[in-house]
MIDOSE-1310 file (N, C-alpha, C; in nm, 2 decimals, decimal comma, always signed):
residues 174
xxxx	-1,91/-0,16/-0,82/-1,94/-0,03/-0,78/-1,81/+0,06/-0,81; -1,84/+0,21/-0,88/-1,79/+0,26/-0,89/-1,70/+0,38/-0,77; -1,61/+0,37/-0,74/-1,56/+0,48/-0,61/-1,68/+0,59/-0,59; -1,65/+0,64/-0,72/-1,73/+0,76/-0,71/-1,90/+0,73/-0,65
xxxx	-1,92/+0,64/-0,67/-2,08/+0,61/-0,64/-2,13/+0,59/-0,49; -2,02/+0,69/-0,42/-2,08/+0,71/-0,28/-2,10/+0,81/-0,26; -2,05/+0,92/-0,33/-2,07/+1,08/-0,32/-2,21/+1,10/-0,37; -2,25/+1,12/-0,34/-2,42/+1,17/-0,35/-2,45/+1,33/-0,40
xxxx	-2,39/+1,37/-0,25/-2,40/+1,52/-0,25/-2,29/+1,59/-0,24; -2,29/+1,73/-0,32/-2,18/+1,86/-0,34/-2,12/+1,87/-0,20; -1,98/+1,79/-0,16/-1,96/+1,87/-0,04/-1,91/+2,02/-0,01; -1,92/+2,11/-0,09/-1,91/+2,24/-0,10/-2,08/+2,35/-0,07
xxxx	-2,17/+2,30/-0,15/-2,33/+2,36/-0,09/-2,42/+2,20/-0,10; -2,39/+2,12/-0,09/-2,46/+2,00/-0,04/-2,56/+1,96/-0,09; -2,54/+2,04/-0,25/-2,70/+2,00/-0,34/-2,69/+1,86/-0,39; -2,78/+1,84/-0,40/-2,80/+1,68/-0,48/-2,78/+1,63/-0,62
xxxx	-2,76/+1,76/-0,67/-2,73/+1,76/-0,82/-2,58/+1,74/-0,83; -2,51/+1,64/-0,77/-2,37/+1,57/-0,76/-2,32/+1,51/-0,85; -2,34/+1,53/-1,07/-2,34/+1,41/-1,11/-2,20/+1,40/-1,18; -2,18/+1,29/-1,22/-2,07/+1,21/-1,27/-2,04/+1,33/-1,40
xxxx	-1,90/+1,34/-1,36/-1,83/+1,44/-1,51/-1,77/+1,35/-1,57; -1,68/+1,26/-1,56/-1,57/+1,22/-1,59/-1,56/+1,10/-1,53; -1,46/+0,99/-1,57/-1,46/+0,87/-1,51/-1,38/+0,90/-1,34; -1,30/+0,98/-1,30/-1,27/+1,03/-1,20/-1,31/+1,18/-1,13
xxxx	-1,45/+1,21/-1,18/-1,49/+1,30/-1,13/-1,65/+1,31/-1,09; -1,68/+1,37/-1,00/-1,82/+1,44/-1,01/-1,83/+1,58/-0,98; -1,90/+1,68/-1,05/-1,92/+1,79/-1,07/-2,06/+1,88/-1,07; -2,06/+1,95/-0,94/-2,19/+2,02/-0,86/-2,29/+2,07/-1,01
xxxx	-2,35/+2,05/-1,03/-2,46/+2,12/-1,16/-2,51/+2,26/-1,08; -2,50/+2,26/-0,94/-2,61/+2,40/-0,87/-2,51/+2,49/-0,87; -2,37/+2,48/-0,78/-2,23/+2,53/-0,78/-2,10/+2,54/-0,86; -2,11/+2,44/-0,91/-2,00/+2,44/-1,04/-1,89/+2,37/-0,95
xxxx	-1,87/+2,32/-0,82/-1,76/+2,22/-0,76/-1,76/+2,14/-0,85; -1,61/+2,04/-0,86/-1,61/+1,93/-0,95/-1,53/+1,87/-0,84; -1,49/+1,76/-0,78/-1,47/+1,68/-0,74/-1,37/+1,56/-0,76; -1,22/+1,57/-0,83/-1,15/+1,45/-0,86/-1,12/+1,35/-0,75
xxxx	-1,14/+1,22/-0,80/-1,10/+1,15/-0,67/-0,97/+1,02/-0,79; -0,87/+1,12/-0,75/-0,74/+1,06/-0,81/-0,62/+0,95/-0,75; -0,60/+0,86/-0,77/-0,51/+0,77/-0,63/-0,46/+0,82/-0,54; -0,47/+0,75/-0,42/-0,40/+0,74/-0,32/-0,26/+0,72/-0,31
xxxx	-0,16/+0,73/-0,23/-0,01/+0,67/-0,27/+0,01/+0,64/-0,14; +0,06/+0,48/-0,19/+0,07/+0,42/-0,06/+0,25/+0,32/-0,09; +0,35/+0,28/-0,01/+0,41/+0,23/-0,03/+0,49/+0,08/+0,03; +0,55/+0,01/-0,04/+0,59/-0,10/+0,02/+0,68/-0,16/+0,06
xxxx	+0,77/-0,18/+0,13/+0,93/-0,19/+0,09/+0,94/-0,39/+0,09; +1,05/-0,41/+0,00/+1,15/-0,50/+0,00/+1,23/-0,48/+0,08; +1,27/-0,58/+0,21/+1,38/-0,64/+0,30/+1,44/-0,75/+0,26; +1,58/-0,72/+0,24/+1,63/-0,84/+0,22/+1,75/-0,87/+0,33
xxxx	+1,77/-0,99/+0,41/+1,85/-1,01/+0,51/+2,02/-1,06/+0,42; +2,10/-1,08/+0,53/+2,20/-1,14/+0,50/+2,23/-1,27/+0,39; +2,08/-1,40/+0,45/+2,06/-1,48/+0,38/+1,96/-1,47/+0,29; +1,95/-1,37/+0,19/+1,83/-1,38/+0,08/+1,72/-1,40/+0,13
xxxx	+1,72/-1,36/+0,22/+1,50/-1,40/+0,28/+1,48/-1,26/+0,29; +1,32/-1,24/+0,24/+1,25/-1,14/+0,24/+1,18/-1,10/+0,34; +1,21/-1,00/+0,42/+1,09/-0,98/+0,53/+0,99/-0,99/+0,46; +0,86/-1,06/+0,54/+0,71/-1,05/+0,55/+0,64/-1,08/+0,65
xxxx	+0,50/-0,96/+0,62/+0,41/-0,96/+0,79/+0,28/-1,05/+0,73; +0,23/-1,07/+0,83/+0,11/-1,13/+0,85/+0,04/-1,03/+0,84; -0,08/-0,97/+0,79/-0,18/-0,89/+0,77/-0,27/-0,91/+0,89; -0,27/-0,82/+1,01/-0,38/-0,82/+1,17/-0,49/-0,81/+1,10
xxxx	-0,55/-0,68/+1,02/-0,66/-0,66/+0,99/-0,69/-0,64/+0,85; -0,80/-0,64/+0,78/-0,92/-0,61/+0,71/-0,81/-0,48/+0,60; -0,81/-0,51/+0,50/-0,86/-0,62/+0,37/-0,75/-0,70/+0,42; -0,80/-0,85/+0,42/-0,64/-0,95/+0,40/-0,63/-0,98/+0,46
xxxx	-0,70/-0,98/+0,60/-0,63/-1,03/+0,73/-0,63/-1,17/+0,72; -0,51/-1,18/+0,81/-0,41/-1,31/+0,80/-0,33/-1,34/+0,66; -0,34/-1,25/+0,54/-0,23/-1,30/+0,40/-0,15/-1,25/+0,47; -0,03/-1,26/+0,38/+0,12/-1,21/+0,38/+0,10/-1,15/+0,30
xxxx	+0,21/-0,99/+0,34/+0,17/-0,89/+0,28/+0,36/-0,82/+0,30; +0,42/-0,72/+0,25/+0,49/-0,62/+0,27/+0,46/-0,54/+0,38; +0,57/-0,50/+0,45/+0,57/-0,39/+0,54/+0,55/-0,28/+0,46; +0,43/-0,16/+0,51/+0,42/-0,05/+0,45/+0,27/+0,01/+0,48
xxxx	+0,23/+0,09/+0,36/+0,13/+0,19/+0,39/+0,07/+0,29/+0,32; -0,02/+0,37/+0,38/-0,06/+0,50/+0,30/+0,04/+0,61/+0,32; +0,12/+0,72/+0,27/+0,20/+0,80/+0,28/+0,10/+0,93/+0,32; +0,16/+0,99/+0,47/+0,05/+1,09/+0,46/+0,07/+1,23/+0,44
xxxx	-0,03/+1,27/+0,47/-0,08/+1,44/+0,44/+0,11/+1,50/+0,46; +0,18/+1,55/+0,35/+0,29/+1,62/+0,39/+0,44/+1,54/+0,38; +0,37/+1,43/+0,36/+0,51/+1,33/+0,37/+0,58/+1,26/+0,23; +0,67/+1,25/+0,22/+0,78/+1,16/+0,07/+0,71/+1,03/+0,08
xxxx	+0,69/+0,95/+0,01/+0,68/+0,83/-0,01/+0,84/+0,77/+0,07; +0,95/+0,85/+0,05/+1,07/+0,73/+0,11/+1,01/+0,79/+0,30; +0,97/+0,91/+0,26/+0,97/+0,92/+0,41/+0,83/+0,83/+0,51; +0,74/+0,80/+0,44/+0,63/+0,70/+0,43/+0,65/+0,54/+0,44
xxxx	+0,78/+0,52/+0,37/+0,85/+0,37/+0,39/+0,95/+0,34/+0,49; +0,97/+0,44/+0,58/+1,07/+0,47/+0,71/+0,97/+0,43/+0,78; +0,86/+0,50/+0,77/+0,78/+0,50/+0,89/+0,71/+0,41/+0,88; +0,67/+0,34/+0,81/+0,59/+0,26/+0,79/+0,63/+0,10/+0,84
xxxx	+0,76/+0,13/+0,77/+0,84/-0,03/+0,82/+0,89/-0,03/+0,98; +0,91/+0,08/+1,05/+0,91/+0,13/+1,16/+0,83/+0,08/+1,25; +0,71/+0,15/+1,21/+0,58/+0,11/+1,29/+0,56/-0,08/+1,27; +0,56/-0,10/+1,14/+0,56/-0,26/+1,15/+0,61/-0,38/+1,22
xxxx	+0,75/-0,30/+1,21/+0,86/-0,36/+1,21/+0,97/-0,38/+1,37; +0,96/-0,24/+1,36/+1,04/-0,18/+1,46/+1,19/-0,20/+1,45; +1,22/-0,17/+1,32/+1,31/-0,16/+1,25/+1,40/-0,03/+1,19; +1,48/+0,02/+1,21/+1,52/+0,18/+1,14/+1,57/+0,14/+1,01
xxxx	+1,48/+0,23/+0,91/+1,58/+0,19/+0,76/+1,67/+0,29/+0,75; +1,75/+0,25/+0,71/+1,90/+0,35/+0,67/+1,89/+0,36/+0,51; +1,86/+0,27/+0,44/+1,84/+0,37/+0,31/+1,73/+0,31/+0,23; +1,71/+0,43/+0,09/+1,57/+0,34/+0,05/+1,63/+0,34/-0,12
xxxx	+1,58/+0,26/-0,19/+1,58/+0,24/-0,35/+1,43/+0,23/-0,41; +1,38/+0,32/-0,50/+1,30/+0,33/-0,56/+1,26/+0,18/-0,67; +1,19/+0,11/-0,68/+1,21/+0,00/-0,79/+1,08/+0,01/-0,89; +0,95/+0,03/-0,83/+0,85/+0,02/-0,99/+0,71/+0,06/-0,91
xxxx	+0,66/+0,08/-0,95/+0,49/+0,14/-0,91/+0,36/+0,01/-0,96; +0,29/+0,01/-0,94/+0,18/-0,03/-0,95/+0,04/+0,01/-0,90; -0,01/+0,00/-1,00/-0,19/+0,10/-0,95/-0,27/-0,01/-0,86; -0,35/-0,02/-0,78/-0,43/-0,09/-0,67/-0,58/-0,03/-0,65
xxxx	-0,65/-0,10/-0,62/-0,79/-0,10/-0,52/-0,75/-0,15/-0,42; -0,78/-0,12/-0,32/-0,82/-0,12/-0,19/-0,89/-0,10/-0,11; -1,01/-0,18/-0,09/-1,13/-0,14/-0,02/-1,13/-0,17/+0,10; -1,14/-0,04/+0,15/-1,16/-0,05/+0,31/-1,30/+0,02/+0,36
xxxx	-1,36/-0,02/+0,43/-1,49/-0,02/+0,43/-1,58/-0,02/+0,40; -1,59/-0,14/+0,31/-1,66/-0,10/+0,17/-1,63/+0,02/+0,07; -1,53/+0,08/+0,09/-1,56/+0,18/-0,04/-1,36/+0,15/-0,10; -1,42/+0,11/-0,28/-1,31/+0,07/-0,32/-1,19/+0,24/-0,32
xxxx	-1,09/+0,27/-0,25/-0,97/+0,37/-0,29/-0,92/+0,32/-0,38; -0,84/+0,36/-0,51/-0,76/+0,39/-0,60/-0,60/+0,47/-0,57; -0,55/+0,32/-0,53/-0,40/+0,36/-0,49/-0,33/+0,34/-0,62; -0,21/+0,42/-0,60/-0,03/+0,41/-0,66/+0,02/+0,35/-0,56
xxxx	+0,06/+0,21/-0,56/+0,16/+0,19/-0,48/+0,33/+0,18/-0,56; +0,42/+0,23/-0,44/+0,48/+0,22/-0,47/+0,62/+0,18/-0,40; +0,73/+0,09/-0,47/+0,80/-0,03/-0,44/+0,96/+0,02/-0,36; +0,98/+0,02/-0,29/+1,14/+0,03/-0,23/+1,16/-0,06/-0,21
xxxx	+1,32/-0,08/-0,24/+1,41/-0,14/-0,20/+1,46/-0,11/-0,03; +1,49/-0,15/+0,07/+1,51/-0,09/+0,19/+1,61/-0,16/+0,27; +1,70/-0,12/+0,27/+1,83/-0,13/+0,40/+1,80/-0,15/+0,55; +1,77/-0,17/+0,61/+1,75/-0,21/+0,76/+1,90/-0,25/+0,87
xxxx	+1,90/-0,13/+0,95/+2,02/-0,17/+1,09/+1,92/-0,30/+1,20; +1,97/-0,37/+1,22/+1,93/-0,51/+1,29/+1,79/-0,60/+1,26; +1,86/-0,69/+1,15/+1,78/-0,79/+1,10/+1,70/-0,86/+1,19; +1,78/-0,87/+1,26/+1,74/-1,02/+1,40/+1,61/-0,94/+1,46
xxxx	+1,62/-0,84/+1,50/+1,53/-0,78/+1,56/+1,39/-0,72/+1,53; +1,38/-0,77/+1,38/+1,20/-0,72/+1,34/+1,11/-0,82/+1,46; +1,00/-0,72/+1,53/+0,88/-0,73/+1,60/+0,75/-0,70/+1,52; +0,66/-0,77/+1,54/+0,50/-0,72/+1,46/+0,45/-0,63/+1,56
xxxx	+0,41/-0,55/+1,48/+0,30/-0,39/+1,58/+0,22/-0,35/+1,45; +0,16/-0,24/+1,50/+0,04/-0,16/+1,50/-0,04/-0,31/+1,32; -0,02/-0,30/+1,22/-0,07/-0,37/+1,13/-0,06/-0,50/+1,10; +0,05/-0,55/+1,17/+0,10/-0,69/+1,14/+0,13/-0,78/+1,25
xxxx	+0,04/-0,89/+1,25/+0,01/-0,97/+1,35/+0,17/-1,04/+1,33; +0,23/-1,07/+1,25/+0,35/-1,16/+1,26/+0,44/-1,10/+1,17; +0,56/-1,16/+1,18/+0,67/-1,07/+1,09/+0,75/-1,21/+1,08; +0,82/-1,26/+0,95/+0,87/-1,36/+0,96/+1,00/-1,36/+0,82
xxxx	+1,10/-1,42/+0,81/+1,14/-1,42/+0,70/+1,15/-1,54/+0,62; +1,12/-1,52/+0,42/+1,12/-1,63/+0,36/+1,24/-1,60/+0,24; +1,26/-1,72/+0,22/+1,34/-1,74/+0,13/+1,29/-1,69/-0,01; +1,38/-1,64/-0,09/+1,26/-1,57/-0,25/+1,29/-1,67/-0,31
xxxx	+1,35/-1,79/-0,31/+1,28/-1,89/-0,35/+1,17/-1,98/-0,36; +1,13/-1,95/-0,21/+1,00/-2,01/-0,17/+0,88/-1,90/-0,13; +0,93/-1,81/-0,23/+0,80/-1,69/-0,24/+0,69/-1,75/-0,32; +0,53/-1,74/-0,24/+0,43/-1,77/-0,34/+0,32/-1,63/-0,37
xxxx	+0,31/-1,60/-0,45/+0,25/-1,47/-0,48/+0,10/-1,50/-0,42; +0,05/-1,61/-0,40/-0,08/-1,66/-0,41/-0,14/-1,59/-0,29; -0,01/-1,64/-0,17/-0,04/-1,63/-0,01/-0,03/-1,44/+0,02; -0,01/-1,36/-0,04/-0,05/-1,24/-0,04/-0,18/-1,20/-0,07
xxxx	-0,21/-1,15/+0,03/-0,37/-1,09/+0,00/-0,40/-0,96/-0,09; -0,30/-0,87/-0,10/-0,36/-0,75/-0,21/-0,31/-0,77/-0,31; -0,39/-0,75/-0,44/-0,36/-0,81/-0,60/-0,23/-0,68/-0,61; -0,16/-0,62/-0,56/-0,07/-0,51/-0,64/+0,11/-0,57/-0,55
xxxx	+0,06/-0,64/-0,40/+0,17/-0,70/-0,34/+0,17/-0,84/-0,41; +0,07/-0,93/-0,42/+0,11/-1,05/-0,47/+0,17/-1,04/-0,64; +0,16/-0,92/-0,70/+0,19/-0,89/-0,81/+0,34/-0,87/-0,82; +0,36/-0,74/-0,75/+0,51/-0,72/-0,67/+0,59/-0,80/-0,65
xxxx	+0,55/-0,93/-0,53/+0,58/-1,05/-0,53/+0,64/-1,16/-0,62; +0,55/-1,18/-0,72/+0,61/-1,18/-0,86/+0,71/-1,19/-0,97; +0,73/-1,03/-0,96/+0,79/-0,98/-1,06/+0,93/-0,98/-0,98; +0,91/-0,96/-0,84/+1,11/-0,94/-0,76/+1,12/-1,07/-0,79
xxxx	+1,06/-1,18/-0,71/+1,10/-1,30/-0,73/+1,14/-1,39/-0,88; +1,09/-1,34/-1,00/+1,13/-1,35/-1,13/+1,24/-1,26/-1,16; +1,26/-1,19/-1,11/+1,39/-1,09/-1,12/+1,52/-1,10/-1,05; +1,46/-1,19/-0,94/+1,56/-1,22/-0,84/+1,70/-1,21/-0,92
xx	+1,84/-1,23/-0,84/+1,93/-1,27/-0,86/+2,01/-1,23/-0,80; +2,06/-1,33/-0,67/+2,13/-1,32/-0,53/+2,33/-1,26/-0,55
């Protein structure tokens, strides 16, 4: 299924003549609204401790629940992507990051509720004041650290994190 293949109707005059313009568009035939539905930006951060282990959460809920996954998120209405990986690892974590490094992007699906979104995710590097102290909250049942040696991309549930996963850990170098 295509994203777009849940819009039906013009949400501007609500005619039914909704149809497909473009591979990322639908465009009103009664009104002339056009409709882009362009990614999402959501982001992830890299933790790395004293001893080379990576923070990772346990995924609480839907898509993925129970893989290993990155602390992170959708960045919202008004907000930076670094300021979206603050808060995000925050709310996970309960962690303050003190600084962020930009590292690589990757495009995603992510279906939540049945309907596939079209994210950019994208990758920080992230500094954290008190290691010992990550807690799991609001998205992540568990929080644990592993060694990036004994990273397996498999045990991640979203194809753009276990991807991620990957490429740091082939890149590694302590």
């Amino acid at each position: 299924m295509h994203c777009l293949d849940k819009f039906k109707y013009c949400p501007a005059c609500g005619s039914q003549n909704f149809a497909i313009s473009s591979e990322k568009s639908r465009r009103c035939e009664d009104c002339g609204f056009e409709f882009f539905l362009n990614p999402s930006a959501a982001v992830a951060a890299f933790i790395l401790n004293e001893q080379q282990e990576l923070l990772v959460v346990r995924r609480a809920k839907e898509p993925g629940k129970g893989t290993l996954d990155l602390p992170g998120g959708f960045t919202d209405i008004g907000e930076t992507a670094e300021e979206a990986v603050i808060r995000e690892v925050m709310e996970e974590t309960g962690l303050p990051v003190e600084r962020t490094v930009f590292l690589f992007s990757l495009p995603n699906t992510y279906v939540y509720s049945q309907f596939p979104i079209p994210t950019m995710d994208l990758f920080f590097k992230c500094t954290v004041n008190g290691y010992t102290k990550a807690v799991p909250a609001d998205d992540a049942a568990e929080v644990m650290w592993i060694p990036v040696s004994d990273l397996n991309p498999a045990l991640f549930g979203l194809k753009s994190i276990s991807q991620a996963i990957g490429s740091f850990k082939a890149s590694f170098k302590p």
